[in-house]
N, CA, C and O atoms as a CHARMM CRD file, in Angstrom:
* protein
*
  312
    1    1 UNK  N     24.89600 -26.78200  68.42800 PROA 1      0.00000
    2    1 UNK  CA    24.50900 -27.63500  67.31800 PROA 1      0.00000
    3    1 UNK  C     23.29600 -28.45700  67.74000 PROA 1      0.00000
    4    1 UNK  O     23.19200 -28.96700  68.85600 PROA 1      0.00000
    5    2 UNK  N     22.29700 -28.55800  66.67700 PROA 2      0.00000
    6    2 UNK  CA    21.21200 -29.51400  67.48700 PROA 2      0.00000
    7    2 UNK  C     21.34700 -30.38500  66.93900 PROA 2      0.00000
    8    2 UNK  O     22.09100 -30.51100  65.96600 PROA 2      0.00000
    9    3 UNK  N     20.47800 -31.42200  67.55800 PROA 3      0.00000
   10    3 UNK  CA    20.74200 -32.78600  68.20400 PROA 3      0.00000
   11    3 UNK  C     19.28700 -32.96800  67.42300 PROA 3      0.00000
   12    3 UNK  O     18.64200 -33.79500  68.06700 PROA 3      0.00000
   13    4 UNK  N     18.74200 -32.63100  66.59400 PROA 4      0.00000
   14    4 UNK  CA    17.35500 -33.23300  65.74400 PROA 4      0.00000
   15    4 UNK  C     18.24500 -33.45500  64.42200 PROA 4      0.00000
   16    4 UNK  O     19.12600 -32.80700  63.85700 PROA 4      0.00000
   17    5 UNK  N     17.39700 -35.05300  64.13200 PROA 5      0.00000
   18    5 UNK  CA    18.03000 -35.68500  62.70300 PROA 5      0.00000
   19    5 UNK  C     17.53800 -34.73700  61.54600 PROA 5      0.00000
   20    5 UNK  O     16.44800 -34.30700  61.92200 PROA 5      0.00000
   21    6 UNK  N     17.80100 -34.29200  60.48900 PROA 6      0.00000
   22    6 UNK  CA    16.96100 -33.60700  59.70200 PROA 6      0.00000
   23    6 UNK  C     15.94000 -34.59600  59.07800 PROA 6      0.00000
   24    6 UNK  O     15.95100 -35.82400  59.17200 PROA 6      0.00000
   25    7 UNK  N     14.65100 -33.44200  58.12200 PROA 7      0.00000
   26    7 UNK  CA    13.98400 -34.37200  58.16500 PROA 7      0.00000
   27    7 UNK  C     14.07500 -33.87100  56.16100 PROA 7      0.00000
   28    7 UNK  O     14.04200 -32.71700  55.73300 PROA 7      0.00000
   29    8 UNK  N     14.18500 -35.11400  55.34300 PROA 8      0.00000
   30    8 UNK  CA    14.22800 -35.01800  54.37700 PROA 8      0.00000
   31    8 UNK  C     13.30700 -35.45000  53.64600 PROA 8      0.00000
   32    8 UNK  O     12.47400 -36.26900  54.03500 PROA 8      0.00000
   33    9 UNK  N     13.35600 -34.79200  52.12600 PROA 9      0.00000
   34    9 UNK  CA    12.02000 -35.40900  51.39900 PROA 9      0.00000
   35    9 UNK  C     12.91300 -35.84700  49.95300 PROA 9      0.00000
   36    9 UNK  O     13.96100 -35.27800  49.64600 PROA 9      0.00000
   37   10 UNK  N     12.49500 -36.59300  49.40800 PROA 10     0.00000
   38   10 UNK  CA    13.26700 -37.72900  48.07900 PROA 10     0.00000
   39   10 UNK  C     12.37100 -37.02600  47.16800 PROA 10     0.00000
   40   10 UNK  O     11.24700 -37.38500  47.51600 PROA 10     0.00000
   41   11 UNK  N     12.25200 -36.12600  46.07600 PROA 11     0.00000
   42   11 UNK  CA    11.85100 -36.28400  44.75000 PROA 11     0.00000
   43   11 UNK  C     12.35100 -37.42300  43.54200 PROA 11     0.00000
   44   11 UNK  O     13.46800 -37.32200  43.03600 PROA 11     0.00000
   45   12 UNK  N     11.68000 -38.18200  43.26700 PROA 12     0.00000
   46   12 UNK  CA    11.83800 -39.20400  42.12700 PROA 12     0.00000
   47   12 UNK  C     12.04800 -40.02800  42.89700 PROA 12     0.00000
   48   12 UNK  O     12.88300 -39.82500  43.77900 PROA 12     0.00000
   49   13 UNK  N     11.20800 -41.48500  42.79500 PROA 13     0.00000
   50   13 UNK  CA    11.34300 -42.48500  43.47400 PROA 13     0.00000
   51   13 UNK  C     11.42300 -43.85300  42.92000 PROA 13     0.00000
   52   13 UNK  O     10.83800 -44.89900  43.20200 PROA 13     0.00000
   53   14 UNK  N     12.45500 -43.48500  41.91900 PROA 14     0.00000
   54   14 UNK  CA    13.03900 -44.80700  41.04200 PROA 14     0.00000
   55   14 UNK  C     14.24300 -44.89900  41.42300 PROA 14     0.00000
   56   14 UNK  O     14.57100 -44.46300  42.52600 PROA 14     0.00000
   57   15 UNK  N     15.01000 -45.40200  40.70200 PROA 15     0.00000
   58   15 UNK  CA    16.19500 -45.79900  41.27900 PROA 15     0.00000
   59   15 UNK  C     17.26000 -45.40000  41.85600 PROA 15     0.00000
   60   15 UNK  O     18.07500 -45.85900  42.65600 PROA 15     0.00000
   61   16 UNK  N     17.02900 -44.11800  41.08800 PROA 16     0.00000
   62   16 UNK  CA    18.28600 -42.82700  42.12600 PROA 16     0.00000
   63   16 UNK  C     17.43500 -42.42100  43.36900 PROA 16     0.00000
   64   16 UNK  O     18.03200 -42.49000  44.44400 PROA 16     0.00000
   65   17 UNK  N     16.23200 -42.04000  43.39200 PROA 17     0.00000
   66   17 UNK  CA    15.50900 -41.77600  44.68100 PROA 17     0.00000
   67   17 UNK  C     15.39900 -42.70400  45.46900 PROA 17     0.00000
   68   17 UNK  O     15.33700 -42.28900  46.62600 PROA 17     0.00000
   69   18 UNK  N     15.32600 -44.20800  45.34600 PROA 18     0.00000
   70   18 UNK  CA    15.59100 -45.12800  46.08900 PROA 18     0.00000
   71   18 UNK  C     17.14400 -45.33500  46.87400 PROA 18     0.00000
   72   18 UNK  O     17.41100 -45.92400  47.92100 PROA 18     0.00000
   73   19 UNK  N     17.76000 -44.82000  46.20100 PROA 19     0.00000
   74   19 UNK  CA    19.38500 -44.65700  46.68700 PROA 19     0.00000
   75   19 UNK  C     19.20800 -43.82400  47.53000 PROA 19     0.00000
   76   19 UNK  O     19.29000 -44.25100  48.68200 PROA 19     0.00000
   77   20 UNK  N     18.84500 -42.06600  47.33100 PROA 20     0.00000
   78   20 UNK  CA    19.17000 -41.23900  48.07700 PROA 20     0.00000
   79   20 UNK  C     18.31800 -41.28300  49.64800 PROA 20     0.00000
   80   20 UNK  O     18.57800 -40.89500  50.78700 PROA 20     0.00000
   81   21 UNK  N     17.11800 -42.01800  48.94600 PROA 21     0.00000
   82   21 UNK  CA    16.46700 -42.37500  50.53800 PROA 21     0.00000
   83   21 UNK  C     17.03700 -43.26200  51.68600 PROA 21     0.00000
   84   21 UNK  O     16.79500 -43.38500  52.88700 PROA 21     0.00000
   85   22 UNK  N     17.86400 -43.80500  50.83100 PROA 22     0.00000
   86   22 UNK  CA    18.37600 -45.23000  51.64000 PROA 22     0.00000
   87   22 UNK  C     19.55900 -44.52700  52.48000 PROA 22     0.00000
   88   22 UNK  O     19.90800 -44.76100  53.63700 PROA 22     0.00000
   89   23 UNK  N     20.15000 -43.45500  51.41700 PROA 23     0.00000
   90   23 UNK  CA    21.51600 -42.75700  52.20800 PROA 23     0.00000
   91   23 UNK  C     21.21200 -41.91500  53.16600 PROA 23     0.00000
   92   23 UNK  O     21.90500 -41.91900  54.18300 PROA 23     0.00000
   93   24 UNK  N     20.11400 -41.01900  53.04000 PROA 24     0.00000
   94   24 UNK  CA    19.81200 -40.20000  53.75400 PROA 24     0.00000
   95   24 UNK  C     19.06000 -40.88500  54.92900 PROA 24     0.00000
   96   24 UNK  O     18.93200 -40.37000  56.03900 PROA 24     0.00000
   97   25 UNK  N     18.67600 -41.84900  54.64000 PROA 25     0.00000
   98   25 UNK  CA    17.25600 -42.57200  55.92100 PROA 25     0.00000
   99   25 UNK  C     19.06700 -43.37200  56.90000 PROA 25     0.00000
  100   25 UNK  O     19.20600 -43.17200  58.10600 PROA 25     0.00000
  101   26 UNK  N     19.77200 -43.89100  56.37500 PROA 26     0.00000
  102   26 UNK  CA    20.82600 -44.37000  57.10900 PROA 26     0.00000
  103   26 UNK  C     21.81600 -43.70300  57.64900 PROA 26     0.00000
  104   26 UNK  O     22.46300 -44.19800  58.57200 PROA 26     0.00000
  105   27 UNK  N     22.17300 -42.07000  56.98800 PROA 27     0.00000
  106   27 UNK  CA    23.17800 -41.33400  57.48700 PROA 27     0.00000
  107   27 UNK  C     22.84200 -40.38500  58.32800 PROA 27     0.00000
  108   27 UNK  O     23.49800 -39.37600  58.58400 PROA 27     0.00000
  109   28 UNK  N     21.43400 -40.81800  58.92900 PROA 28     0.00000
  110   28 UNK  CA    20.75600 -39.69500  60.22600 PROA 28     0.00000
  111   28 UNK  C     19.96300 -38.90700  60.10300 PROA 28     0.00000
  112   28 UNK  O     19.55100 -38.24300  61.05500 PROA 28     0.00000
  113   29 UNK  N     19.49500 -38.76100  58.75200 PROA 29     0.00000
  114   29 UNK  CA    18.68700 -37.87600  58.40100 PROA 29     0.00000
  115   29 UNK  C     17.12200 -38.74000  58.90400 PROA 29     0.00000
  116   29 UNK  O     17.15000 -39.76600  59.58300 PROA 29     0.00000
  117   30 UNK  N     16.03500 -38.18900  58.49500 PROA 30     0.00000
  118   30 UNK  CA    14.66700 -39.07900  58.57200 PROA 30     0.00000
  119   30 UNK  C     13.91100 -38.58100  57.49200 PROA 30     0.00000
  120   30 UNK  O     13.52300 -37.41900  57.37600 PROA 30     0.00000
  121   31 UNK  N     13.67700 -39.70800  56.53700 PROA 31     0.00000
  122   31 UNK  CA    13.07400 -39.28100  55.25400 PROA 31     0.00000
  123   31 UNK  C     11.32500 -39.22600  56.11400 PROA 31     0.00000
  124   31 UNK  O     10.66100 -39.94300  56.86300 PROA 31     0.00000
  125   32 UNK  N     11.19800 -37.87700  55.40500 PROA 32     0.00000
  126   32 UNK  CA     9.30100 -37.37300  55.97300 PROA 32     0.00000
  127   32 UNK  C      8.62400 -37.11700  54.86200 PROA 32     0.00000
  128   32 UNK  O      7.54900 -36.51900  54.91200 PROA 32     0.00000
  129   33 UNK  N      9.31500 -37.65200  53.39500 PROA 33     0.00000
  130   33 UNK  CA     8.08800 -37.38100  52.27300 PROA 33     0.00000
  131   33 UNK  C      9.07700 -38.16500  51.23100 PROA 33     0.00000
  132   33 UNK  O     10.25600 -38.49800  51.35600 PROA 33     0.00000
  133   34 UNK  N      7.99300 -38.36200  49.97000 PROA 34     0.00000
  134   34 UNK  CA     8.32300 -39.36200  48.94900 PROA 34     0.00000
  135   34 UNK  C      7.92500 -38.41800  47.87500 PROA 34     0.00000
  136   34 UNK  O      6.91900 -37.90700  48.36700 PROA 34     0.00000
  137   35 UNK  N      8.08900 -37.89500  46.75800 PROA 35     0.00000
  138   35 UNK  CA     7.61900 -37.60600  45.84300 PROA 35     0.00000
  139   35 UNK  C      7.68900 -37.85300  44.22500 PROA 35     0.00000
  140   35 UNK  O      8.65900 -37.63200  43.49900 PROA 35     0.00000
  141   36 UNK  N      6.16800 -38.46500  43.78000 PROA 36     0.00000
  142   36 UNK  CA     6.64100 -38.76400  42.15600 PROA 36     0.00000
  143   36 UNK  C      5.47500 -38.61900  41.99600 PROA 36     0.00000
  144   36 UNK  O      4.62500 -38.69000  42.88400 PROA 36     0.00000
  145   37 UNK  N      5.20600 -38.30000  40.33400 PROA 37     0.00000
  146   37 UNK  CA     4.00100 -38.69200  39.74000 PROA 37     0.00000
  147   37 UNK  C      3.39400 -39.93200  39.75400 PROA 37     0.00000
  148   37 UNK  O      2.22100 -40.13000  39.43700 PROA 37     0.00000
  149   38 UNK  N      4.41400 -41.01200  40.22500 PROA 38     0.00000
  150   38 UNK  CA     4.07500 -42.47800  39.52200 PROA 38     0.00000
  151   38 UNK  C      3.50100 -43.21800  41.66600 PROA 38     0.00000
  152   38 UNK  O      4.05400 -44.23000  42.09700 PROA 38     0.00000
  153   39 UNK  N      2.80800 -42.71700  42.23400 PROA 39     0.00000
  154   39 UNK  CA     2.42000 -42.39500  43.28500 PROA 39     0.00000
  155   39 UNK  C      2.49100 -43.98700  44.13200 PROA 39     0.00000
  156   39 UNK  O      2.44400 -44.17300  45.34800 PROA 39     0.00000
  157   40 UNK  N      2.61600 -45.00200  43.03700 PROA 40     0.00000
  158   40 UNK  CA     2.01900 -46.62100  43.81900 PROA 40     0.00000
  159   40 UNK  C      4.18500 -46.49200  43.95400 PROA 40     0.00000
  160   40 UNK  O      4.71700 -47.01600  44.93200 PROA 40     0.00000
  161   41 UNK  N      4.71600 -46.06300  43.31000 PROA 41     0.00000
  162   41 UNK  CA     6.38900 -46.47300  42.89900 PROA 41     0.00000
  163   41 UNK  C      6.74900 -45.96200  44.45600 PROA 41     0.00000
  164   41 UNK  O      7.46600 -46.67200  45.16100 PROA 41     0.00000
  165   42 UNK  N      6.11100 -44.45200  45.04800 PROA 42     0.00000
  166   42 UNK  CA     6.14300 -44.01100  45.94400 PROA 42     0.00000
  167   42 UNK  C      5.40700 -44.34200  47.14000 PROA 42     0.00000
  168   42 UNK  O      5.72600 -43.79500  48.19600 PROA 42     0.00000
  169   43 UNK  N      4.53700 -45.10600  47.10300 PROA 43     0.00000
  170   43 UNK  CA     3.79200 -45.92900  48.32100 PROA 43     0.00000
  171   43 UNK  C      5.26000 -47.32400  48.66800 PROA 43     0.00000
  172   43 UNK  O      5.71800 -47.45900  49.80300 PROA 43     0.00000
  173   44 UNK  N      5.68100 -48.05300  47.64700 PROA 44     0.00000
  174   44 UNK  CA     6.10600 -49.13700  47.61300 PROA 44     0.00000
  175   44 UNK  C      7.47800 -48.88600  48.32200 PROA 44     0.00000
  176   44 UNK  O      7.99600 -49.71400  49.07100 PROA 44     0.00000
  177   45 UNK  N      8.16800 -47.32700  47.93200 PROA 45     0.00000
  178   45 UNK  CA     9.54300 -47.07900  48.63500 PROA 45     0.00000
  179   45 UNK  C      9.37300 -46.66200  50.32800 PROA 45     0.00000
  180   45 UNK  O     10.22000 -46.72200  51.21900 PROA 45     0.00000
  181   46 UNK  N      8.08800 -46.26700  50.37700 PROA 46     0.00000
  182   46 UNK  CA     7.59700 -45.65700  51.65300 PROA 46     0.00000
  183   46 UNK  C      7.31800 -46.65900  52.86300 PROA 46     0.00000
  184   46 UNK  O      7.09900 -46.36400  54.03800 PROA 46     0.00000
  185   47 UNK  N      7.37600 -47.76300  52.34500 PROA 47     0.00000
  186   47 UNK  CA     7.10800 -49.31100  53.14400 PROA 47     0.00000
  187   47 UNK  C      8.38800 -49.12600  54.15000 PROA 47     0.00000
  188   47 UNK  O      8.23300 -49.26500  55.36300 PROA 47     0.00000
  189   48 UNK  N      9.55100 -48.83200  53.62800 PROA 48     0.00000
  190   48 UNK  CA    10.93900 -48.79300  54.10300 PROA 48     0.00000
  191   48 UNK  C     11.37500 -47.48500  54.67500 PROA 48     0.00000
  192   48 UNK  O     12.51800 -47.20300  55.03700 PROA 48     0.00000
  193   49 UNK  N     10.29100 -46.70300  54.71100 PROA 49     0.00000
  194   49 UNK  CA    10.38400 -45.38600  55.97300 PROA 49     0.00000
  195   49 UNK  C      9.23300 -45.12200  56.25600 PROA 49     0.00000
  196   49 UNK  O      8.34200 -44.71100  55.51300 PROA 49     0.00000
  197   50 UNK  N      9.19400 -45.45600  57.85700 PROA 50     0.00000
  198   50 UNK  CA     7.46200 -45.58600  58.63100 PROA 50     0.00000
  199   50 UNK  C      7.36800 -43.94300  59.00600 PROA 50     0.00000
  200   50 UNK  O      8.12800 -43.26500  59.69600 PROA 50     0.00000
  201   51 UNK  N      6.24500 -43.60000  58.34300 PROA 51     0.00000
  202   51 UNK  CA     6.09800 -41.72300  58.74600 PROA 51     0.00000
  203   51 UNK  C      5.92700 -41.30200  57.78100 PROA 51     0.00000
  204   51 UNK  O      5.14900 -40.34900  57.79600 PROA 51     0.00000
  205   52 UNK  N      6.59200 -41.77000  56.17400 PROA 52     0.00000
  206   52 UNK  CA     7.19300 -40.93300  55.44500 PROA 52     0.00000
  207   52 UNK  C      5.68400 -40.80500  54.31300 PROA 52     0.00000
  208   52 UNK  O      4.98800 -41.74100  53.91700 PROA 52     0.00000
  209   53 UNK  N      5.51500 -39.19000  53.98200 PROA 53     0.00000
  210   53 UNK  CA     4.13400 -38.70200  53.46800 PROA 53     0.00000
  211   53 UNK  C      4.33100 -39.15500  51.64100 PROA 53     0.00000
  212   53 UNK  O      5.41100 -38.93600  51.09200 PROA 53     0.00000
  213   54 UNK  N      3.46300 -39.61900  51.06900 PROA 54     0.00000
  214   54 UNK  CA     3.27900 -39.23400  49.28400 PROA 54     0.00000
  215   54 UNK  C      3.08100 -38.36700  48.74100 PROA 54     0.00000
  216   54 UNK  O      1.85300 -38.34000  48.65800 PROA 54     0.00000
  217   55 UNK  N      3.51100 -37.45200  48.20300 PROA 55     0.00000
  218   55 UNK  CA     3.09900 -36.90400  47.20800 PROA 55     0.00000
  219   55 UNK  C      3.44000 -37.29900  45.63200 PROA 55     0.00000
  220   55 UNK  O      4.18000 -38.19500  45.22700 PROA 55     0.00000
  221   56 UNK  N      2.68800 -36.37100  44.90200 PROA 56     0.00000
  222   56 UNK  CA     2.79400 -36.22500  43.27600 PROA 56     0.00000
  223   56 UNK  C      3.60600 -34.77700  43.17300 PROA 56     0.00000
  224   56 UNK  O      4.56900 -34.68500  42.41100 PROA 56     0.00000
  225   57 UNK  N      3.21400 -33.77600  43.89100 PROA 57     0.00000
  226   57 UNK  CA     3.60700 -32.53100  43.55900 PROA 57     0.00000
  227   57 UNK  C      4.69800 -32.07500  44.67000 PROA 57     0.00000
  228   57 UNK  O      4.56000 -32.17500  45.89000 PROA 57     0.00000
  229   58 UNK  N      5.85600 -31.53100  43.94400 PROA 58     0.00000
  230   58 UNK  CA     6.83900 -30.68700  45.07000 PROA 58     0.00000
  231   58 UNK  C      5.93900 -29.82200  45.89100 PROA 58     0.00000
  232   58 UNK  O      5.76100 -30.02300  47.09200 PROA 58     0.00000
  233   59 UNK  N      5.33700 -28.79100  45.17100 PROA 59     0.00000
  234   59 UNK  CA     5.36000 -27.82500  45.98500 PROA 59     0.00000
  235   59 UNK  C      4.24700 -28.23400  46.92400 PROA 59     0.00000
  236   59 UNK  O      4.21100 -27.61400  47.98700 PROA 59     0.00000
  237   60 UNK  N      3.29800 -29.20400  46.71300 PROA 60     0.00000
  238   60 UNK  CA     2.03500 -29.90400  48.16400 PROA 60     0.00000
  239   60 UNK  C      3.29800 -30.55800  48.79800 PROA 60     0.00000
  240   60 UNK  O      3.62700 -29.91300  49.79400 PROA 60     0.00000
  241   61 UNK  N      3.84100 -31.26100  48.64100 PROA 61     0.00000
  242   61 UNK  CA     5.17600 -31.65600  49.59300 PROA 61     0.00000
  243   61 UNK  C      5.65700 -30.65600  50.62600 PROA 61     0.00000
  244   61 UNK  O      5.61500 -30.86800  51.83800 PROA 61     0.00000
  245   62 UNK  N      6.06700 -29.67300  50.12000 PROA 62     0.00000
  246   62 UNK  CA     6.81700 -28.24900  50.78700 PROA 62     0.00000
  247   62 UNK  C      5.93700 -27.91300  51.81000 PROA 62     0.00000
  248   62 UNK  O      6.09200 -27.78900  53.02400 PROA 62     0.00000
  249   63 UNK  N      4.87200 -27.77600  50.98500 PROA 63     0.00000
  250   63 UNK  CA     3.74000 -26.61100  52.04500 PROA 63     0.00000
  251   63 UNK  C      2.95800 -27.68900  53.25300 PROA 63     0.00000
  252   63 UNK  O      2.27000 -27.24000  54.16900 PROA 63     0.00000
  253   64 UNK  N      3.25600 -29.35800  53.01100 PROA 64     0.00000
  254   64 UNK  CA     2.68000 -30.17000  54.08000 PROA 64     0.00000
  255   64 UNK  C      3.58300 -30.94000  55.00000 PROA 64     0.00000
  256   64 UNK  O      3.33200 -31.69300  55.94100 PROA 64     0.00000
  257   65 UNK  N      4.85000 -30.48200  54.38700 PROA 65     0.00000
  258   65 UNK  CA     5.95700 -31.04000  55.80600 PROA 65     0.00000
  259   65 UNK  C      7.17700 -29.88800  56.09200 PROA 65     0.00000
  260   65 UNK  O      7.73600 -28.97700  55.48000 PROA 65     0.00000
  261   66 UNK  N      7.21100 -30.44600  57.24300 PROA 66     0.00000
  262   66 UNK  CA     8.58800 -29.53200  57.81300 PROA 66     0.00000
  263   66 UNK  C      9.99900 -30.30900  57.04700 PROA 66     0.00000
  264   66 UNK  O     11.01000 -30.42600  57.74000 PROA 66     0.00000
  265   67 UNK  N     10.00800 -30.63900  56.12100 PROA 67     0.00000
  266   67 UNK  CA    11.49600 -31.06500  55.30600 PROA 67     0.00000
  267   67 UNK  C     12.26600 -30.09000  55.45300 PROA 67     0.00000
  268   67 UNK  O     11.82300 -29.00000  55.09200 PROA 67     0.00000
  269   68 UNK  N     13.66100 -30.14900  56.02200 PROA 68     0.00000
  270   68 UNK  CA    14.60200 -29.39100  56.01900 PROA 68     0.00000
  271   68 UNK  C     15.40000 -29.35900  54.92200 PROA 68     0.00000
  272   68 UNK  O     16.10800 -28.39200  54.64100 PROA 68     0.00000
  273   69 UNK  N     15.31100 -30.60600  54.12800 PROA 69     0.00000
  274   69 UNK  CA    16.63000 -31.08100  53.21600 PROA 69     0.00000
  275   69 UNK  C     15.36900 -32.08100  52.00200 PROA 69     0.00000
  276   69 UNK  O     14.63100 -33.02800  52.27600 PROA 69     0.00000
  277   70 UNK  N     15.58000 -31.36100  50.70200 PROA 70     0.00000
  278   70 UNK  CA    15.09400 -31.71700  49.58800 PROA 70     0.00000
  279   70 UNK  C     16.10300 -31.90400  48.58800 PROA 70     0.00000
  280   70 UNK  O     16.78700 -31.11800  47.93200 PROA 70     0.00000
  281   71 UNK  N     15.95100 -34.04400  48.68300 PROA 71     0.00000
  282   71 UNK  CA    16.95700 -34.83000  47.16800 PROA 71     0.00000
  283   71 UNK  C     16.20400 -34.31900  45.87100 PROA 71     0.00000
  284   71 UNK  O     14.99800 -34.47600  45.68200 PROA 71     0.00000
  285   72 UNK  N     16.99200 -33.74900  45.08900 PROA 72     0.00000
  286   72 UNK  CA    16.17300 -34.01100  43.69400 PROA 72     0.00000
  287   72 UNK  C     17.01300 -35.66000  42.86000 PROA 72     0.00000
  288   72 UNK  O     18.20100 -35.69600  42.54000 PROA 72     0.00000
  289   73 UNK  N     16.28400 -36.52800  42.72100 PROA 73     0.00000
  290   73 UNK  CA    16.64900 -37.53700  42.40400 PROA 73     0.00000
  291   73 UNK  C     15.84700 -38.40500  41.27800 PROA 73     0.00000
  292   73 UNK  O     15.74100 -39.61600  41.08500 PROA 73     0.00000
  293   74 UNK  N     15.24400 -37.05500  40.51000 PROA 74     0.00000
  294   74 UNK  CA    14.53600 -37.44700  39.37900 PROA 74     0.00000
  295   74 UNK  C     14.77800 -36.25700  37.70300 PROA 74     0.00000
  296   74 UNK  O     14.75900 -35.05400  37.44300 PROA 74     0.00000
  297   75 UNK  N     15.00100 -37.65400  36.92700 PROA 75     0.00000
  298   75 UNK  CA    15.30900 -37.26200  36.10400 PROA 75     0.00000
  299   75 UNK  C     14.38000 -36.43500  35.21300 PROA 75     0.00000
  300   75 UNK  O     13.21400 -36.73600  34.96000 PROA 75     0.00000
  301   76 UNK  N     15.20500 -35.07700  34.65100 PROA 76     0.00000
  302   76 UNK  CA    14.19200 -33.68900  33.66600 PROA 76     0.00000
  303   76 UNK  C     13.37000 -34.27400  33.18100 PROA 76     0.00000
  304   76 UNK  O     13.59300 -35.48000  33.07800 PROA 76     0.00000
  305   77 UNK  N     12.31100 -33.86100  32.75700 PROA 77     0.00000
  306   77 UNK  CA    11.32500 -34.17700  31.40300 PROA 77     0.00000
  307   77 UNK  C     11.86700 -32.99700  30.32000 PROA 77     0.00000
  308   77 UNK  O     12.04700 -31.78500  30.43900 PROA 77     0.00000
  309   78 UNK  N     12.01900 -33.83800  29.33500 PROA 78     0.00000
  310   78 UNK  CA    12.65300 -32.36500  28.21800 PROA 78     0.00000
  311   78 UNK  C     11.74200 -32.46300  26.93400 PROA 78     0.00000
  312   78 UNK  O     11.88700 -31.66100  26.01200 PROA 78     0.00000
């Protein structure tokens, strides 16, 4: 079993993405990306994980970090 924290990325960074970062950044994981359209909402949650990258788009997220473990924590657009 290894012994590296995973490294996770938060889609939606309002109030459920603020939760899941907080759970995941405290239960061992290491949040390594933020992602929303609303990009300052995602600078402001990122204060509270030193490392952790911005994006707007999933898939520039994907292709610019090693995230093992992706929250979806933002609500559909319908």
């Amino acid at each position: 079993m290894s012994s590296r924290r995973p490294e996770v990325a938060i889609v939606g960074s309002g109030r459920m993405g603020r939760w899941h970062a907080r759970v995941r950044g405290g239960g061992g994981g290491r949040v390594v990306a933020l992602v929303d359209t609303d990009e300052t909402r995602s600078h402001v949650l990122a204060r509270d994980f030193p490392g952790a990258h911005v994006f707007r788009d999933v898939d520039d997220c994907l292709t610019a970090t090693t995230a093992s473990v992706v929250h979806g924590a933002r609500t559909p657009i319908t």
